[in-house]
Steps between C-alpha positions, in 0.01 A plus 500: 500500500249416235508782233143634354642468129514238242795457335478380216712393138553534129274811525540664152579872531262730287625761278534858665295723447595859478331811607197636550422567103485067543196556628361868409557683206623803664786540185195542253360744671536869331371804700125504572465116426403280766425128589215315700627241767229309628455428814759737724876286501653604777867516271375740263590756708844403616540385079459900436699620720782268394448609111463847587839494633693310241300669190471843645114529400196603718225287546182521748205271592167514599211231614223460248282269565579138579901616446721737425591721185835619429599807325832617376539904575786548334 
């Protein structure tokens, strides 16, 4: 059986990168400030709800334009 992946070797491994404030600033955020993501990611949602539940904050989201804004409530 001929397998559909390449295996290959001496493949560094990147550094790791942690959490979703990697990649959004969600931890500068103080109530009523808010962020521009252009162009809709499909993680930012699933990045909120995972920093909503380890930071105990509130944030929400709406489309504007050609992406999506995100506001922290409280």
């Amino acid at each position: 059986m001929t397998s559909v992946f390449k295996i290959e070797q001496n493949i560094p491994l990147p550094d790791r990168v942690h959490g979703p404030n990697r990649v959004y600033p969600f931890n500068a955020l103080g109530i009523g400030d808010s962020f521009f993501v252009p162009h809709q990611k499909p993680s930012i949602g699933s990045a909120m709800d995972a920093y909503q539940k380890r930071h105990g904050v509130k944030l929400t989201r709406r489309q504007e334009g050609t992406g999506t804004r995100v506001w922290r409530t409280a």
